[in-house]
DONUTI-145249 format. One record per residue (C-alpha): y, x, z. Coordinates in Angstrom, 1 decimal. Layout:
REM DONUTI-145249
     c2     c1     c3
      Y      X      Z
...
***
This chain:
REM DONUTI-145249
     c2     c1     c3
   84.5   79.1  116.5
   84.6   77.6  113.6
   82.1   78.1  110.8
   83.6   80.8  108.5
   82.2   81.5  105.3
   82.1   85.0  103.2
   84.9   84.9  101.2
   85.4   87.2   97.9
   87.7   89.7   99.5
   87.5   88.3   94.4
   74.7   84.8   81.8
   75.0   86.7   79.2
   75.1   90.2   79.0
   78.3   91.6   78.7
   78.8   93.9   75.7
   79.7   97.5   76.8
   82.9   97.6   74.6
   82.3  101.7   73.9
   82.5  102.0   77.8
   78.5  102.5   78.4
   76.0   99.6   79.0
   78.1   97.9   81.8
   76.2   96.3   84.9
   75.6   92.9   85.4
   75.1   91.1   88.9
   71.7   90.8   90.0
   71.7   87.8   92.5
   68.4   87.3   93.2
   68.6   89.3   96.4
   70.2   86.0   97.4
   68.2   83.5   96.1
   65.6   83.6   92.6
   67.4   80.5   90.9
   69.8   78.1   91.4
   67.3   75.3   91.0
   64.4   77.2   93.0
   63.0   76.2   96.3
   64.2   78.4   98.1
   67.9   77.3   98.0
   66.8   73.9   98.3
   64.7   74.9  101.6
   67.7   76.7  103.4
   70.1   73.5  102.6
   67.6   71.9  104.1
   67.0   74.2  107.2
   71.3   74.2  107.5
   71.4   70.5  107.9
   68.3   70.3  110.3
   69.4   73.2  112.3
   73.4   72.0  112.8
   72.2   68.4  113.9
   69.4   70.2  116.2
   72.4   72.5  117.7
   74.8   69.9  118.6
   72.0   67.8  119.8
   71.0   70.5  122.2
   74.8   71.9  123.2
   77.5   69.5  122.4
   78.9   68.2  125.9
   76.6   71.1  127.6
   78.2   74.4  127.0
   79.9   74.2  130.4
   76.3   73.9  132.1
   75.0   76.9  130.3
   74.0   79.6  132.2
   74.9   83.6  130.5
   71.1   83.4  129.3
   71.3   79.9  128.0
   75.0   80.3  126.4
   73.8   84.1  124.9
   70.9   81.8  122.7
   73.8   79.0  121.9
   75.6   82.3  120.3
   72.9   83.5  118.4
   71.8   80.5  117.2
   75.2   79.7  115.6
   75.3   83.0  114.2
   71.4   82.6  112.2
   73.1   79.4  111.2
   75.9   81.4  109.5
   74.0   83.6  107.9
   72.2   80.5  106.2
   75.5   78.9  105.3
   77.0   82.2  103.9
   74.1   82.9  102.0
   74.3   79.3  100.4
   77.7   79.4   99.5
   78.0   83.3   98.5
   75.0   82.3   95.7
   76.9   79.6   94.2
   80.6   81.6   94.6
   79.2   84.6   92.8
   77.9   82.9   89.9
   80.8   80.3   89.4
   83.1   83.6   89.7
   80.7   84.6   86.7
   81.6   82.1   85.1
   84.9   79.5   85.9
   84.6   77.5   82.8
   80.7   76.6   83.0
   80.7   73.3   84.1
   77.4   73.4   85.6
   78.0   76.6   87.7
   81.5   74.7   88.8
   78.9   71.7   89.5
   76.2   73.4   91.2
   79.4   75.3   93.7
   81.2   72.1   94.2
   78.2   70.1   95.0
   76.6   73.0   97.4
   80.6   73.2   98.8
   80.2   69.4   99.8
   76.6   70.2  101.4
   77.6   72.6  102.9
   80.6   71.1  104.8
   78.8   67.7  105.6
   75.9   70.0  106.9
   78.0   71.9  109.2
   80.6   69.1  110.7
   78.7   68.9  113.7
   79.3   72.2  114.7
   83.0   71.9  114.6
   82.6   70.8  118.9
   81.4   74.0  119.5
   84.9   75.8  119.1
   86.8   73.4  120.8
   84.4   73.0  123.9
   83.8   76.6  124.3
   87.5   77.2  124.4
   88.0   74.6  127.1
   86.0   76.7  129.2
   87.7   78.4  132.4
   88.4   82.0  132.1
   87.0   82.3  135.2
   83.4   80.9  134.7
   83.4   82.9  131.1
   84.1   86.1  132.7
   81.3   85.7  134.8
   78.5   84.4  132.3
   79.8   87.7  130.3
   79.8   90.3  133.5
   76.1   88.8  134.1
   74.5   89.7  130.7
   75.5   92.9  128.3
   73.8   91.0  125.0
   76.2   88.0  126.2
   79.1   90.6  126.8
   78.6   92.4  122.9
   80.2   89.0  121.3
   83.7   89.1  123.9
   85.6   90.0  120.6
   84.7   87.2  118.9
   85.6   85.1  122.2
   88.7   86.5  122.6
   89.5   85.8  118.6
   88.7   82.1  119.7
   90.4   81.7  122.5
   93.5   83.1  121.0
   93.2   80.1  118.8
   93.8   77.9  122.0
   97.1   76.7  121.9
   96.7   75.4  118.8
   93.2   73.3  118.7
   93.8   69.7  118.0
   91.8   67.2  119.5
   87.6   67.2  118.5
   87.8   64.0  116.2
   91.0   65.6  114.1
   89.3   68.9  114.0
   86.4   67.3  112.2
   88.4   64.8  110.0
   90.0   68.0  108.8
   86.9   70.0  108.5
   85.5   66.9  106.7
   88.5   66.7  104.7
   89.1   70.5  103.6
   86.9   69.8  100.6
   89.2   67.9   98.3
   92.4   69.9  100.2
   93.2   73.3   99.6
   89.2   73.9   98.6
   90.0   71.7   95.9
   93.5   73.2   94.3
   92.1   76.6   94.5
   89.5   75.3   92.1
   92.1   73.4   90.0
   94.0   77.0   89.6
   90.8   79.0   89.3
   89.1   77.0   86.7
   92.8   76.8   84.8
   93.1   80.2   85.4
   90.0   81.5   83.4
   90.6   78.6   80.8
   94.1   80.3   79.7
   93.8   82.1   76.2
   96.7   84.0   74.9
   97.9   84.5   71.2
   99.4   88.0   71.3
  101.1   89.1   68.3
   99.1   91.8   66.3
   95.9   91.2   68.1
   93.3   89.5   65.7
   92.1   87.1   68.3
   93.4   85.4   71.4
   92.9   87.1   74.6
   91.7   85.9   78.2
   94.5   86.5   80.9
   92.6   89.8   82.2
   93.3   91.4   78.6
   95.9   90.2   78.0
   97.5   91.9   81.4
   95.4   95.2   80.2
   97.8   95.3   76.8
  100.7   95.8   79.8
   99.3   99.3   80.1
   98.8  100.4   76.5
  100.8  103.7   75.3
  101.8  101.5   72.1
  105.2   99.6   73.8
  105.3   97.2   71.5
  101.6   95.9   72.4
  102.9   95.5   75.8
  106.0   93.8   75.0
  103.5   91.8   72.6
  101.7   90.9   76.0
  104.5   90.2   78.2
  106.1   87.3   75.6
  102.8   86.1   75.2
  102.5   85.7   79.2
  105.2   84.3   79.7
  105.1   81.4   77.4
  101.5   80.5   78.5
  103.0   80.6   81.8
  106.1   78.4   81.0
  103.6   75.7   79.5
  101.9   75.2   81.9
  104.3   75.7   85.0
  104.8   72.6   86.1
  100.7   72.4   87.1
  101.0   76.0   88.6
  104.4   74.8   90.6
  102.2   71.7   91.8
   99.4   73.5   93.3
  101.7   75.8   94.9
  104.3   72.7   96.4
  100.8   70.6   97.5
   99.4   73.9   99.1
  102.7   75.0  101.3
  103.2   71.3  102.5
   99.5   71.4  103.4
  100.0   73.9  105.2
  102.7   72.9  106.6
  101.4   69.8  107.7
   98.6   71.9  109.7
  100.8   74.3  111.3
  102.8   71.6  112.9
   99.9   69.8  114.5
   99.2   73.2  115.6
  102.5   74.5  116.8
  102.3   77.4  115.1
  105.5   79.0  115.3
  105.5   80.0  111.8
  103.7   79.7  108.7
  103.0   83.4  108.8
  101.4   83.7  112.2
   97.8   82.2  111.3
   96.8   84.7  109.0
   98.6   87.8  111.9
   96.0   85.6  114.4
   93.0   86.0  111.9
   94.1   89.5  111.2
   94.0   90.1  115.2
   97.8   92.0  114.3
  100.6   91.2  117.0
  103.3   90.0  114.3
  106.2   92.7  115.8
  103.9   95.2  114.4
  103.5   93.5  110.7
  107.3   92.7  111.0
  107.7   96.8  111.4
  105.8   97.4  108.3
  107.8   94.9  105.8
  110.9   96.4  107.6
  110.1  100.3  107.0
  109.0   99.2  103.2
  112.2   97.1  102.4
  114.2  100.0  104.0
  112.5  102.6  101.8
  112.7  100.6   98.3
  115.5  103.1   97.6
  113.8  106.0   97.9
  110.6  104.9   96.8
  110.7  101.9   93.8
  114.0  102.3   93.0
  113.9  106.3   92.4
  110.8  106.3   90.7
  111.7  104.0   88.2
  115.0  105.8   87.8
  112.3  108.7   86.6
  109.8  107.0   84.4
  112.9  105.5   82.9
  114.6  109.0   82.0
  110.8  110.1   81.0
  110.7  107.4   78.6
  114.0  107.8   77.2
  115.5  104.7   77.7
  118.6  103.7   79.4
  116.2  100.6   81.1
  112.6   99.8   82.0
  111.7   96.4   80.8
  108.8   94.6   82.7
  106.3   95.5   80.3
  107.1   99.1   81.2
  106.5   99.0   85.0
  103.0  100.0   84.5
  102.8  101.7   81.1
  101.2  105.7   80.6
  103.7  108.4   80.6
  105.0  109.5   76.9
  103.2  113.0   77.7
  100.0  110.7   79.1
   97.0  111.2   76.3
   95.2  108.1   75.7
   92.2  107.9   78.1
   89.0  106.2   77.4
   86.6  106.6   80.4
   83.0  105.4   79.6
   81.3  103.9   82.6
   78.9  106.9   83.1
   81.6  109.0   83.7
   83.6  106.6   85.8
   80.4  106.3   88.1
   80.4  110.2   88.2
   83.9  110.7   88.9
   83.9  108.7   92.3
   80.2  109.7   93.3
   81.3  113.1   93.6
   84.4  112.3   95.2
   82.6  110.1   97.5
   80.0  113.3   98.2
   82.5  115.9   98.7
   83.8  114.1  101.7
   80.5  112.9  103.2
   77.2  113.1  101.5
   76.3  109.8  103.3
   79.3  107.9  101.1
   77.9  108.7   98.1
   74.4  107.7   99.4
   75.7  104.3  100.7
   77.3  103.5   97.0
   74.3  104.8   95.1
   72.1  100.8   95.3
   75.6   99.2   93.9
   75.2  101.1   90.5
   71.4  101.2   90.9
   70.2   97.6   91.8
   72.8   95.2   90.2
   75.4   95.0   93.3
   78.1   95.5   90.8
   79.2   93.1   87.8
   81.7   94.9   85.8
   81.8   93.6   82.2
   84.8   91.6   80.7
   83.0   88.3   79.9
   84.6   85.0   78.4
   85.5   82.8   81.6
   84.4   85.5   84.6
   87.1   85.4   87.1
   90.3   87.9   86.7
   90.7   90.9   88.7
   88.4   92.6   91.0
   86.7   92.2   94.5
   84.0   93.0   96.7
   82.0   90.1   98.1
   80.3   90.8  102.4
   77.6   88.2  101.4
   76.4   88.0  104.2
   75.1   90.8  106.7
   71.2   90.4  105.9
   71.6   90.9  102.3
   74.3   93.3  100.7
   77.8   93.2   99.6
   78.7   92.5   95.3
   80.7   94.0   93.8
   83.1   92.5   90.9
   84.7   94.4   88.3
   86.6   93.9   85.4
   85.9   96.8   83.3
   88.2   98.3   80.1
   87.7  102.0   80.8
   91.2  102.8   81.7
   91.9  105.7   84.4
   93.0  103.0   86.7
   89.9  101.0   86.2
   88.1  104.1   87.6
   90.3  103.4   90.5
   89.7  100.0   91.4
   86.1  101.1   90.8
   86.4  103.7   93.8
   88.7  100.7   96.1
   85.9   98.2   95.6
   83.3  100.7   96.0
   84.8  101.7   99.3
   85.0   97.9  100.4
   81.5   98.0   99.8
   80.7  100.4  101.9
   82.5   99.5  104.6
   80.5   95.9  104.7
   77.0   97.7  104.1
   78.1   99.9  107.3
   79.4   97.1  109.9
   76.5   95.1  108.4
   74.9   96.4  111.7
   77.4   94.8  114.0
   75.7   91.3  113.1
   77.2   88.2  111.3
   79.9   87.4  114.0
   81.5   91.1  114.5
   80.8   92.5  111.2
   84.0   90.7  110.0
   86.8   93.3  109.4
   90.3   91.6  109.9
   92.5   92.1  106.7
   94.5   94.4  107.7
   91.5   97.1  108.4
   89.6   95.6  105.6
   91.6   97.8  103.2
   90.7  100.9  105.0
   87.7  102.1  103.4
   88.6  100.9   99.8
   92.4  102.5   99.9
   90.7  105.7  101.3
   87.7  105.9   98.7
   91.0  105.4   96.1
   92.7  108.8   98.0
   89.4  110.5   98.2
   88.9  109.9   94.2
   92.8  110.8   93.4
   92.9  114.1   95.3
   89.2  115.5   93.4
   91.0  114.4   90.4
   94.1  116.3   91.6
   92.6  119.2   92.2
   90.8  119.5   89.0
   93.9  119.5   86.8
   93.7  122.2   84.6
   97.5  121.4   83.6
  100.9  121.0   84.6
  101.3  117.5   82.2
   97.6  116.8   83.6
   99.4  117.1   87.1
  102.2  115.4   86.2
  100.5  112.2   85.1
   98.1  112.1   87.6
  101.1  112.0   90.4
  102.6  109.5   89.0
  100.0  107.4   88.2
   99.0  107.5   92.0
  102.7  107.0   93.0
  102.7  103.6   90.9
   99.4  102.7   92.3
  100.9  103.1   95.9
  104.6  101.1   94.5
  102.0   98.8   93.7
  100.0   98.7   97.2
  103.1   99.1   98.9
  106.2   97.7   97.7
  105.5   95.1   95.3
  103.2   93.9   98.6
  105.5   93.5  100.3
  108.0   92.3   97.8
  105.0   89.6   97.5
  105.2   89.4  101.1
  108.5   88.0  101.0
  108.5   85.9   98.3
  105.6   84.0  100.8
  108.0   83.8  103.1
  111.1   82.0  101.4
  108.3   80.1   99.2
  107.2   78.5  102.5
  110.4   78.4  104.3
  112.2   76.2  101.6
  109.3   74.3  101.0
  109.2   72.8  104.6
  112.7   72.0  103.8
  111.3   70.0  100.7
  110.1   69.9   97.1
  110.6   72.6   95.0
  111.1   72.8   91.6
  109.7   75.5   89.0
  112.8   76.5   88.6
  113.1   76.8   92.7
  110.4   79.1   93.0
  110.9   81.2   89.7
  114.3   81.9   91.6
  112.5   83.1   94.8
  110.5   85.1   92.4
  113.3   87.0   90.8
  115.0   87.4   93.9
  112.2   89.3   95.4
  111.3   91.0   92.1
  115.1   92.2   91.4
  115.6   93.6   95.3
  111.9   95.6   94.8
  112.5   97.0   91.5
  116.1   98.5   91.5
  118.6   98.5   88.9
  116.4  100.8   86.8
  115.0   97.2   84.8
  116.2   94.0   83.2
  114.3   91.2   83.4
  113.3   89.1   80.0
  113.6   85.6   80.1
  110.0   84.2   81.3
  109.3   86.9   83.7
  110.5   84.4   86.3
  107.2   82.6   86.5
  104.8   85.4   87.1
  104.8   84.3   90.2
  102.5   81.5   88.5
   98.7   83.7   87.9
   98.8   85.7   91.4
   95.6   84.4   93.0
   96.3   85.3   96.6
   99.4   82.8   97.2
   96.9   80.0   96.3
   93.4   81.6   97.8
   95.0   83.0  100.9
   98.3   82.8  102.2
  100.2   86.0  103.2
   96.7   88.0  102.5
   99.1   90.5  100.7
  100.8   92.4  103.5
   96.8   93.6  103.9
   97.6   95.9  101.0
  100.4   98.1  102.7
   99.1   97.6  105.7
   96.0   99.3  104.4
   97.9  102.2  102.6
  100.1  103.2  105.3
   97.1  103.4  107.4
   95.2  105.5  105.0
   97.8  107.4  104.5
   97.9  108.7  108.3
   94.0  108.6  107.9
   94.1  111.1  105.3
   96.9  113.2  107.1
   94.4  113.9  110.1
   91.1  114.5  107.5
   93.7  117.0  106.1
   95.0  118.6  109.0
   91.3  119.6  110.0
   90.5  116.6  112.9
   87.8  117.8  114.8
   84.9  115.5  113.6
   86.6  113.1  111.1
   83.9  112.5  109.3
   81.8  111.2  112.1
   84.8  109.0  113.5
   85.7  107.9  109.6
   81.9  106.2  109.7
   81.9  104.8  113.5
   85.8  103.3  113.1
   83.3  101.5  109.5
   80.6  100.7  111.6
   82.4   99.3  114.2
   83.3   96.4  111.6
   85.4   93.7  114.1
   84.6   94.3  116.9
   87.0   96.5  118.4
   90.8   96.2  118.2
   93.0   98.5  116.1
   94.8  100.2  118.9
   90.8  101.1  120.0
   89.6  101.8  116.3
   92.3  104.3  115.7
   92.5  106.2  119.2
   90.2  108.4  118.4
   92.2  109.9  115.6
   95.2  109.7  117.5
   97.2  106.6  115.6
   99.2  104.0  117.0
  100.1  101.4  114.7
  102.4   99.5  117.7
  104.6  103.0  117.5
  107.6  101.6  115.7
  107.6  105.2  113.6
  103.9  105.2  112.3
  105.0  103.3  108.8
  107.5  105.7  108.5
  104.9  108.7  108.5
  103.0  106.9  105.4
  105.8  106.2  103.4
  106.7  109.6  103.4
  104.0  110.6  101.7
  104.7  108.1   98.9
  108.0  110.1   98.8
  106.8  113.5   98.9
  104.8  112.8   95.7
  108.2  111.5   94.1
  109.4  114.6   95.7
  107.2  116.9   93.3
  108.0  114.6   90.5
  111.5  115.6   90.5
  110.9  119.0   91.0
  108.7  119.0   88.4
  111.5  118.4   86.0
  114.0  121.1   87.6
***
C-alpha cells in the first residue's frame, strides 16, 4: 500500500462578471493559514509518526497477530489523513492560483516534506504483500474490524506481480518529486501563464476564456478563438511535445520494471476494471461513431446552413438557441431543485458547498482551467472548483461537480482507505446529478425550439463524455505505443491527434491548419494517463442507472445512496447487482449508447 494522496479529481475576490457574487473557497476547514502552527504541527506529527511506524512494523508484519496487524492498518490510515490534509491545503490554493510563486513555493516545498516524511512507509506495501495467502486469510477470518479493509488488501495484492524490490521502490518514491510530479508542474504553471490575443476582444484572454469564445452564438468570435489557440499552441509546442515525450518514456521506463503488459493496464488495476471489459466499451463507442458523432454533426451542420462544420463549430449554440446568461443564483436554484426532486437528502448533502465556501467558482487571473471536485480528505469535506461564465453548460458542470461532491461527502463514512471510488465509478454520481438536472430542465420546456436545443445540447454533452473520450482514449494509446518505439516529434503526435480527431468527427468537418496541436492543453494526458475512458465509462453507466430510476426500480433511491456510500469498497459487479447491471455483459454499452441515439432519433424527427 502505498501512500496515496487526494488528488483533484481538478486571494482576491473574484468579480461576479453580472453572474451574482460568485463563491470563493474557504480553506480554513483545512488549516487557518499557510504559515500557522497548525500546519507546521501536522508536518511535524507526519514525520514523527512515519519513522515511529516503520520503527515498530518494518521486518514485523509477518509476526503480527489479526489484533496487532488491525492497529498497523489503522495507524497508516490516521497517517493518511495527516498527509492528505497537508498536501490538499497547499494543492487547493496553488490551483487558486498557478502563477503565484509563493503558493507554487509553499506546494513544492510541502510536496518535498511530504515525500521525505513518508519514504519510510514505502516497506509496508511490499512486506504486506509478501505475506502467504494462507496466514492473511486467517488473521482476516479472526477479526471482522481486520476483515472491513480485505478490499483494500486485495487492491494490493493485485499489485503483486509487479512490486520491484524495497530499495527501488523507495528510490522511486524518493525520486517521483522531480519526475512526473515535476512536468505536471512545468505544464500547469505554463498552462495558466498562456494569454491569448483574440481579434476583436479589447484585452488578451487566459486559456479558460479564451475556449469559452468557442461557444459564443457570434461564429466569427469563435473562429477569432480558434486561430488564436492555435498559434499560442504552435509557439509553444515544442515544450508541450517535451513534457508529453519525457512523461510516456517515464512511464515506460516503470512499466517495464514492472511487467506490465501494457501501458494501459495500471490505471484498469487502479480502476479495479478487468481490461476485456474497458476494451468492450472503446469497441461499442468506435462502432457507434456513425450513428452517433458522425450523424449528429451531419445535423447541426444542415441547422447551421453550411455545407461543413469547422472546429470552432463543434460546440457552438444552435442558430434558433437565444443567448443565455444564467446568474449564479439561478444556476444554484436550477440544480437544487433537481437534486430535491429526486431525493430530498441530495439537495441537503449539496446545500454546505454553496453555503460554507466548499465551492470556488470565479474566473480569476492564474486559477487553474477547467473544473473539479477535490475528496480532501474523509475528516474534512470535499472542494469544489468552478470556472464560472454563466453559460447553460456551466450550470452543468455545476450539477457534475456537485454530484462528485456528494458522492465523497457520502463514502466519507467508509474511512480514508475505502472511501476511494475507482475512476470508473467516480463518475457516477456527477454524470447522474448532470441527467437529473437535464431531464427537470426537459420537462419544463414551454417550447418546441426550447426542446429542441435542450436535446441537443445534452446530445453534444454526451458526444463529448462519450466519443471524443474515447477518441482521447485512443490517441493515449498510439501516443504511448509509438513512443516506446522512440522519440516523437510535434509533428508525430499532431498526426496521432488528427487521426483520432478525423475518425471521431466524421466527414461532417474540415480541419484548419493548427487544430493539430490541441492535443497540447488537455490536462489529463499529463496529470493522469488514460483517466479519460472514466468519462464513458461513467455515462454509459448512468445511462443504464437512469433507465432503472425510470422504469420504476423498487427502491432506487435507497440503493442510488448505499451503491454512494459504499465508496470503494465493494467491486462493480457487487455495486451494481442490486439494480440488476452487469458491466462484464458484452451488450451493457450497447444499452447506453442507445440512448445517445434515441435523442438524435427525436432530433431528426423533429425536422420531418
Amino acid at each position: 500500500m502505498t501512500l496515496d494522496l487526494p488528488q483533484p479529481v481538478f486571494d482576491a475576490n473574484a468579480s461576479g462578471g453580472g453572474f451574482g457574487d460568485l463563491p470563493d473557497w474557504d480553506l480554513s476547514d483545512l488549516y487557518p493559514s499557510a504559515d500557522g502552527p497548525e500546519f507546521a504541527a501536522d508536518m511535524a506529527e507526519l514525520e514523527r509518526a512515519c519513522a515511529a511506524f516503520a520503527k515498530t512494523y518494518e521486518g514485523r508484519l509477518g509476526r503480527q497477530d489479526a489484533a496487532g496487524l488491525l492497529a498497523c492498518v489503522r495507524e497508516y490510515e490516521r497517517i493518511e489523513v495527516i498527509a492528505g490534509r497537508l498536501m490538499s491545503f497547499a494543492g487547493l490554493r496553488y490551483y487558486q492560483n498557478t502563477i503565484d510563486p509563493e503558493r507554487a513555493q509553499f506546494m513544492g516545498n510541502a510536496q518535498d516534506k511530504v515525500t521525505n516524511a513518508t519514504t519510510p512507509l514505502v516497506f509496508f506495501s511490499l512486506e504486506f504483500n509478501r505475506l502467504d495467502d494462507d496466514h492473511l486469510a486467517r488473521l482476516i477470518a479472526a477479526n471482522a474490524d481486520l476483515a472491513r479493509y480485505k478490499p483494500v488488501f486485495d487492491r494490493m495484492r493485485a499489485m503483486r506481480p509487479h512490486q520491484l524490490s524495497d530499495e527501488l521502490e523507495k528510490f522511486l518514491h524518493d525520486e517521483s518529486v522531480v519526475g512526473a510530479s515535476a512536468w505536471n508542474k512545468l505544464f500547469d504553471e505554463t498552462m495558466a501563464g498562456l494569454m491569448f490575443a483574440v481579434e476583436g476582444e479589447p484585452e488578451e484572454l487566459n486559456l479558460e476564456a479564451t475556449l469559452n469564445l468557442l461557444t459564443d452564438p457570434v461564429r466569427s468570435r469563435r473562429e477569432a478563438a480558434a486561430q488564436a489557440l492555435a498559434g499560442v499552441f504552435e509557439k509553444n509546442i515544442k515544450l508541450f511535445a517535451r513534457v508529453h515525450n519525457t512523461l510516456a518514456k517515464e512511464k515506460e521506463i516503470h512499466d517495464r520494471w514492472r511487467k506490465m503488459p501494457s501501458p494501459q493496464y495500471g490505471r484498469h488495476l487502479s480502476n479495479h476494471v478487468e481490461p476485456e471489459v474497458v476494451e468492450a466499451l472503446r469497441n461499442a463507442v468506435v462502432a457507434a461513431y456513425p450513428k452517433l458523432s458522425h450523424r449528429y454533426y451531419r445535423l447541426k451542420a444542415k441547422w447551421m446552413g453550411l455545407g461543413k462544420l469547422q472546429v470552432w463549430d463543434r460546440n457552438a449554440p444552435l442558430p434558433i438557441e437565444t443567448p443565455k446568461t444564467v446568474d449564479w443564483v439561478e444556476a444554484r436554484k436550477t440544480v437544487t431543485e433537481a437534486y430535491a426532486a429526486f431525493d430530498p437528502r441530495m439537495a441537503d448533502l449539496a446545500k454546505p458547498f454553496f453555503d460554507k465556501g466548499w465551492i470556488d467558482a470565479g474566473v480569476k487571473p492564474g486559477k487553474a482551467p477547467g473544473a473539479f471536485a477535490h475528496p480532501t480528505v474523509t475528516t474534512v469535506h470535499p472542494y469544489v472548483m468552478l470556472n464560472y461564465l454563466g453559460k447553460p453548460r456551466d450550470v452543468m458542470t455545476l450539477a457534475h461537480e456537485l454530484g462528485h461532491g456528494v458522492h465523497q461527502v457520502l463514502a466519507a463514512g467508509q474511512g480514508e482507505l475505502l472511501s476511494s471510488t475507482p475512476l470508473t465509478l467516480a463518475e457516477t454520481a456527477s454524470v447522474f446529478g448532470e441527467m437529473l438536472t437535464f431531464r427537470k430542465l426537459l420537462d419544463g420546456a414551454k417550447t418546441p425550439a426550447e426542446k429542441k436545443t435542450l436535446l441537443a445540447g445534452k446530445v453534444e454533452d454526451m458526444i463529448n463524455t462519450v466519443v471524443r473520450q474515447i477518441a482521447f482514449y485512443d490517441f493515449e494509446c498510439k501516443l504511448h505505443a509509438a513512443r516506446a518505439e522512440g522519440e516523437l516529434t510535434p509533428e508525430d503526435i499532431n498526426a496521432l491527434w488528427m487521426s483520432v480527431q478525423a475518425q471521431s468527427l466524421g466527414d461532417a468537418f474540415e480541419f484548419i491548419d493548427g487544430y493539430e496541436t490541441f492535443w497540447a492543453y488537455i490536462p489529463h494526458f499529463v496529470h493522469s494517463p488514460f483517466y479519460v475512458y472514466a468519462y464513458a465509462f461513467g455515462d454509459g453507466l448512468v445511462n443504464a442507472l437512469y433507465a432503472a430510476y425510470a422504469g420504476g426500480l423498487p427502491n432506487f433511491q435507497d440503493k442510488y445512496f448505499a451503491m454512494l456510500e459504499a465508496g470503494g469498497s465493494k467491486h462493480h459487479k457487487d455495486l451494481l447487482a442490486p439494480f440488476g447491471l452487469d458491466l462484464s455483459d458484452p451488450a451493457f454499452w450497447d444499452k447506453g449508447l442507445s440512448m445517445i441515439a434515441g435523442f438524435i432519433d427525436e432530433l431528426e424527427a423533429m425536422e420531418a
